[in-house]
C-alpha positions as CSV (number, residue, x, y, z in Angstrom):
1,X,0.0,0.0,0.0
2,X,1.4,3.1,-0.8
3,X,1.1,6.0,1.2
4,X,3.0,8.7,-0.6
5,X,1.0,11.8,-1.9
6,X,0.2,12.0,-5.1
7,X,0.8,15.1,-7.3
8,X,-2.4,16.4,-6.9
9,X,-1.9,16.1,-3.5
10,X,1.0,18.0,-3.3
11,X,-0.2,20.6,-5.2
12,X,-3.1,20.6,-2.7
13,X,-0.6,20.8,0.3
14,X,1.3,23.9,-1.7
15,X,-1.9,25.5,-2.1
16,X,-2.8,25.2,1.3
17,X,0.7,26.4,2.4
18,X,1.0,29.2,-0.1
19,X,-2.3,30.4,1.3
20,X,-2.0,30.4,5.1
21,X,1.8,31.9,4.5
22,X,0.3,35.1,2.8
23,X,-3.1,35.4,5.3
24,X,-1.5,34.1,8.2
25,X,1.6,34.3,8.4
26,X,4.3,34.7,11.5
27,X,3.5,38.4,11.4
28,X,-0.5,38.0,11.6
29,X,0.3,35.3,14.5
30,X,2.4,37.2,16.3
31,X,-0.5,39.8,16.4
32,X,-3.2,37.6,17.6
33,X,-0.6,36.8,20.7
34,X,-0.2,40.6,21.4
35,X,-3.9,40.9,21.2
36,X,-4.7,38.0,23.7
37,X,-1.8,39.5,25.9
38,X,-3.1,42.5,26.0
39,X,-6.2,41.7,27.2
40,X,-5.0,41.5,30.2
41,X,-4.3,38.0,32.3
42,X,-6.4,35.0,31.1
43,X,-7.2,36.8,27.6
44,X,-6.8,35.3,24.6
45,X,-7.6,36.2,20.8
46,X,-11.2,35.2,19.2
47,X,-11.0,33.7,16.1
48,X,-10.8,35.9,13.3
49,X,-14.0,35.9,10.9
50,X,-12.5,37.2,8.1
51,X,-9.6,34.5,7.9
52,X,-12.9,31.9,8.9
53,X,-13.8,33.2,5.5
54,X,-11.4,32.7,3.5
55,X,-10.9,29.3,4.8
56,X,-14.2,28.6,3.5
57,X,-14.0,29.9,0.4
58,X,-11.1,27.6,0.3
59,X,-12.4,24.4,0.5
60,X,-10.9,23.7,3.6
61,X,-13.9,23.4,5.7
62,X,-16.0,21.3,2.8
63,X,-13.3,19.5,1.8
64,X,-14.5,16.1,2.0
65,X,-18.7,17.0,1.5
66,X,-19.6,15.6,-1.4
67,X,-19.7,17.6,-4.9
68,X,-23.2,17.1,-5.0
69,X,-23.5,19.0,-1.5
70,X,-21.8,22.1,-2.5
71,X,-18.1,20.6,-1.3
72,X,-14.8,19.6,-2.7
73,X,-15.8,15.8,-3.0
74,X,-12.1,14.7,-1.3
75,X,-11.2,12.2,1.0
76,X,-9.3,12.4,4.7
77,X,-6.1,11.6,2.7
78,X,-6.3,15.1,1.7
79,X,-7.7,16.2,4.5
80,X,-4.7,15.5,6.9
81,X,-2.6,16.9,4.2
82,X,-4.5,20.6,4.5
83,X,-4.3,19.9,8.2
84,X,-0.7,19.4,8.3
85,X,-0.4,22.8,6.9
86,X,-3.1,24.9,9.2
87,X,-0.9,23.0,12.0
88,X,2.7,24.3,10.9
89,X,1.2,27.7,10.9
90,X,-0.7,27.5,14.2
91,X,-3.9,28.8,12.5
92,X,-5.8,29.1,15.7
93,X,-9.6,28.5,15.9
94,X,-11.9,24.6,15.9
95,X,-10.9,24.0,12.8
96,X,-11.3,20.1,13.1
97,X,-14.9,20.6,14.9
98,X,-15.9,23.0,11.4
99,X,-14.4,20.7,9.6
100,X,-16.7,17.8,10.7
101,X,-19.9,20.2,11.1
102,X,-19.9,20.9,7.4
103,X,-23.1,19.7,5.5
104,X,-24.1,19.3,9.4
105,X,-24.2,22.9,10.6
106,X,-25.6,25.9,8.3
107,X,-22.8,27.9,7.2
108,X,-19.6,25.2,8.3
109,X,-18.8,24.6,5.1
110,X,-18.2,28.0,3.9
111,X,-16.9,29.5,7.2
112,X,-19.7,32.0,7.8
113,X,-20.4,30.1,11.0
114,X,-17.8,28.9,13.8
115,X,-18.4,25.4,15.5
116,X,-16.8,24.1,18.2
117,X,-17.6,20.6,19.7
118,X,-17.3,18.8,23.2
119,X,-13.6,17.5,22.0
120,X,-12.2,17.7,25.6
121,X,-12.6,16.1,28.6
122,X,-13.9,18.4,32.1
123,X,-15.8,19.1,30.2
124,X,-13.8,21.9,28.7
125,X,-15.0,23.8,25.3
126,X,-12.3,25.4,23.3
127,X,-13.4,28.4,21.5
128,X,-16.8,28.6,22.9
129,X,-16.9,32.3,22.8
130,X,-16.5,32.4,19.4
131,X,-18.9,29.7,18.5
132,X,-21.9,30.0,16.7
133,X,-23.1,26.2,17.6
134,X,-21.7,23.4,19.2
135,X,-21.3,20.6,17.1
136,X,-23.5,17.5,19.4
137,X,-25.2,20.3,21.1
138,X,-28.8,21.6,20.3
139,X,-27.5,25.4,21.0
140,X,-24.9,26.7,22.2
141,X,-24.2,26.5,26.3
142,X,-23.2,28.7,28.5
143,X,-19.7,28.3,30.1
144,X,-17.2,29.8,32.7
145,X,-13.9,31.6,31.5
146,X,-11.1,29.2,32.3
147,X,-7.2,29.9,32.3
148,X,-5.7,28.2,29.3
149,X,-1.9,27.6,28.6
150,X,-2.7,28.5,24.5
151,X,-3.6,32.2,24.4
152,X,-4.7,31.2,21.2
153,X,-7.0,28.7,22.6
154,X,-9.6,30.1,25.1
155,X,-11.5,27.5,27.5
156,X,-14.6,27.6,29.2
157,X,-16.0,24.9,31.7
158,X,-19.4,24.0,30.9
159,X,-22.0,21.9,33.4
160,X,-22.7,19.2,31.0
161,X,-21.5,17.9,27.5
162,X,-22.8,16.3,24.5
163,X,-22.3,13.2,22.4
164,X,-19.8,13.2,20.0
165,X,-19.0,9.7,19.8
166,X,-19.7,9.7,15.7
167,X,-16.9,12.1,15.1
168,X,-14.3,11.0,17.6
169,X,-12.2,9.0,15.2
170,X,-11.8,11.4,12.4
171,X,-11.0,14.4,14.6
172,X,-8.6,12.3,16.7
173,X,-6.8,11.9,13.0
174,X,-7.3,15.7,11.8
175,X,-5.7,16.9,15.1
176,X,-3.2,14.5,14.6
177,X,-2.3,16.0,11.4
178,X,-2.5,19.6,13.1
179,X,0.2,18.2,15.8
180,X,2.3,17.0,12.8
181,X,2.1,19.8,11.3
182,X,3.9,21.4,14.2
183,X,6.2,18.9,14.7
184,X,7.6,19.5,11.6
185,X,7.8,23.5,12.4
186,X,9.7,22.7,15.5
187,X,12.2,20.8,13.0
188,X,12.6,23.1,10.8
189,X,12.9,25.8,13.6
190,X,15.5,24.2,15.7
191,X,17.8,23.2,12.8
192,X,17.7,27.2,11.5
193,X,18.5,28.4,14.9
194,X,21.2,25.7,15.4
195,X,22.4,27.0,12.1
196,X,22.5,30.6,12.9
197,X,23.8,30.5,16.4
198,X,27.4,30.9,16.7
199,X,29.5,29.9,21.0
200,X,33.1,29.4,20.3
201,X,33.4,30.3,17.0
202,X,30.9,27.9,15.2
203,X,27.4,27.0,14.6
204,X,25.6,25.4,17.7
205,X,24.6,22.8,15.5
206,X,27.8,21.7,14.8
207,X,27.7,20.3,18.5
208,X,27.0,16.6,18.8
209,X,24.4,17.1,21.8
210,X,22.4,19.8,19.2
211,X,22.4,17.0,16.5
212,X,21.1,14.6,18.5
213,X,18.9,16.7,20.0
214,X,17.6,17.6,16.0
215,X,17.9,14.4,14.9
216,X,15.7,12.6,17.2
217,X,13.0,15.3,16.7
218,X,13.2,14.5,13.0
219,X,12.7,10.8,13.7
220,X,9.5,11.4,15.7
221,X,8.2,13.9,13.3
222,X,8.6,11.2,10.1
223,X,7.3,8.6,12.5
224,X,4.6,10.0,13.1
225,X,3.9,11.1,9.5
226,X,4.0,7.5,8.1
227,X,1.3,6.9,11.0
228,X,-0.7,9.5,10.4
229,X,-0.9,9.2,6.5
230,X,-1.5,5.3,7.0
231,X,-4.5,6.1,8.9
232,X,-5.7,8.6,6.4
233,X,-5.6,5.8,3.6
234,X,-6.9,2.6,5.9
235,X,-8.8,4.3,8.1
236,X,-8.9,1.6,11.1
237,X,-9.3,2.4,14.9
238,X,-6.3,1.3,16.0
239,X,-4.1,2.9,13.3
240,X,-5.9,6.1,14.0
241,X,-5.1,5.9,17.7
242,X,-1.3,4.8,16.8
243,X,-1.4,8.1,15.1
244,X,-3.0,10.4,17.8
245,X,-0.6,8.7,20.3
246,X,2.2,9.1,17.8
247,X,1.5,12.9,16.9
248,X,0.7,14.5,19.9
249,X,4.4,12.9,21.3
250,X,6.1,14.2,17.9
251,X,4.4,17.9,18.9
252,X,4.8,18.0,22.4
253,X,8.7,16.4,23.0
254,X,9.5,17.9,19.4
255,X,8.4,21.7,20.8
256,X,10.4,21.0,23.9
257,X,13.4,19.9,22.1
258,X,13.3,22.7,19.7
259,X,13.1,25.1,23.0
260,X,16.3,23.6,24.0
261,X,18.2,24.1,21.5
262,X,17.2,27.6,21.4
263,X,18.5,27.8,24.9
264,X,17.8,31.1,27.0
265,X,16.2,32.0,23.8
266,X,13.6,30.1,23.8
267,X,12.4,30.9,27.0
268,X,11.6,34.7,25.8
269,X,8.5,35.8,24.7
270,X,9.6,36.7,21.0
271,X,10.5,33.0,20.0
272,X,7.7,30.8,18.8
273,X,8.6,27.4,20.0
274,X,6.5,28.6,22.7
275,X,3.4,29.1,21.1
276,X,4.0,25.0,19.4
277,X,4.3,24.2,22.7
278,X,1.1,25.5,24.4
279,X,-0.9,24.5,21.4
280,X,0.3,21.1,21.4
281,X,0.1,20.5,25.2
282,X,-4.0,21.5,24.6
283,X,-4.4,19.4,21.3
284,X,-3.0,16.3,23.3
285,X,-6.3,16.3,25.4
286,X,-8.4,16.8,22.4
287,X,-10.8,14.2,20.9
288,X,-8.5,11.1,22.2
289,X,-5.8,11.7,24.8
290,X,-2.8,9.1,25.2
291,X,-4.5,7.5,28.2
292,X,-8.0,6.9,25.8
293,X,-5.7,5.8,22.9
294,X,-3.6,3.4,24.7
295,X,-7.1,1.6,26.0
296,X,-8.3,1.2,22.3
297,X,-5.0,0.0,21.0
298,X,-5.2,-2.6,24.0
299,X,-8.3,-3.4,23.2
300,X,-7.6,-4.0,19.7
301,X,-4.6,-6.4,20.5
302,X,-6.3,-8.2,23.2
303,X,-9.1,-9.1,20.4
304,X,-6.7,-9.7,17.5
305,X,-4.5,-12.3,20.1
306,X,-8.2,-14.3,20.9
307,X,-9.1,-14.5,17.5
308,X,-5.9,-16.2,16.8
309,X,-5.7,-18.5,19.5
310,X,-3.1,-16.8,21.0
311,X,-4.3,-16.4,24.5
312,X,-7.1,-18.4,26.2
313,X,-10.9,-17.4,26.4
314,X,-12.3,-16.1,29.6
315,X,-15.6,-17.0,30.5
């Protein structure tokens, strides 16, 4: 099985990539970050209509609705690829929850309308401010402010959630391609830096603890891009879990090693490793965390080893 793009669907990534680097680019996410800070302690930015839009208009939210429906008529292969892309650039916003509401939701698939969806455990709603419905809900609930580490991503505590057991699967796999997505960023921002930064003389990255450092966040990263494009194409539970569990450790250990190598520097405000970091800490608890992954994958084995005799049947 091959699970290589094609070159439609790396012209679709380019697209995607082009786009977001001219509409929201380091300079328009640097903004939103001065915006939520400036709103004083606990702030953060709401998502931006206009960019919601554009998105839209796009294809991105309608990706995969059918032709006959008004949409793009693609499949999550392509999907994860656009994903990828909206995660590299930290496009904030529930971009997997309007990505599932379109042909659902009025006005999902061409971003005139924000949805956000019970995708955290609490229960927690990211965004909920913002939203215009709540994909599982019947309207949208009221919630209390809560402190999030993301001042991209505000939170609000809610008293009860809905069901969103039908879309749990495919946005565990589109987050998963927003955490790649990052992962990837974090690569290509540690190996600049270690490029650029000069103690004693040379390049940090001519150090062999800076290239190990690099390397093994490159190894996640393409790890967890084989996983997360296998699930794409086959689609199965456990893959998609494998991928989750696979992403979400490629973003978070990948941000955290690309802070390291950027030393004191990364500690500062100005440096974006940050900002991958905070994101990928709160997409780790959405849709499936590691703890709900590892369960299915058990799960999965457990039934795979009894069907082939491996281990004996419990009454």
């Amino acid at each position: 099985m091959d699970f290589q793009p094609t070159e439609d669907q790396q012209h679709l990534r380019a697209g995607v990539r082009d786009l977001l680097a001219g509409r929201y680019g380091r300079e328009a996410l640097r903004a939103s970050v001065d915006a939520a800070a400036g709103g004083g302690a606990g702030a953060a930015a709401g998502v931006d209509r206009a960019l919601w839009r554009e998105l839209g208009g796009a294809g991105f939210f309608a990706l995969r609705l059918p032709e006959s429906e008004g949409g793009v008529g693609l499949g999550l292969p392509e999907a994860v690829l656009v994903f990828e892309e909206a995660g590299r650039a930290l496009v904030p916003g529930p971009l997997v929850a309007t990505h599932l509401a379109a042909g659902v939701v009025p006005g999902a698939a061409d971003g005139t309308a924000v949805v956000t969806a019970f995708d955290l455990d609490g229960p927690l709603v990211a965004h909920l401010g913002d939203a215009d419905a709540v994909l599982g809900a019947a309207a949208v609930p009221a919630g209390e402010p809560v402190r999030s580490v993301d001042p991209l991503t505000p939170l609000h505590r809610i008293a009860a959630a809905g069901d969103v057991s039908a879309y749990r699967a495919t946005g565990a796999l589109l987050t998963a391609a927003l955490q790649l997505g990052s992962a990837l960023r974090t690569v290509e921002l540690a190996v600049r830096y270690a490029g650029e930064r000069e103690q004693f003389g040379q390049p940090i990255g001519a150090f062999q603890a800076v290239k190990h450092l690099c390397a093994r966040m490159l190894v996640r990263a393409e790890v967890a891009r084989t996983a997360v494009y296998a699930a794409a194409v086959t689609g199965g539970p456990g893959e998609v879990a494998a991928a989750k569990l696979l992403a979400d450790e490629a973003a978070v250990q990948g941000a955290r090693d690309c802070l390291q190598v950027h030393g004191g520097m990364g500690f500062t405000w100005e440096a974006d490793v940050h900002l991958h970091l905070k994101r990928a800490w709160v997409r780790a608890e959405q849709w499936r965390t590691a703890a709900q992954a590892q369960e299915l994958l058990a799960e999965e084995l457990l039934a795979e080893a009894l069907l082939a005799g491996e281990l004996p049947a419990t009454a």
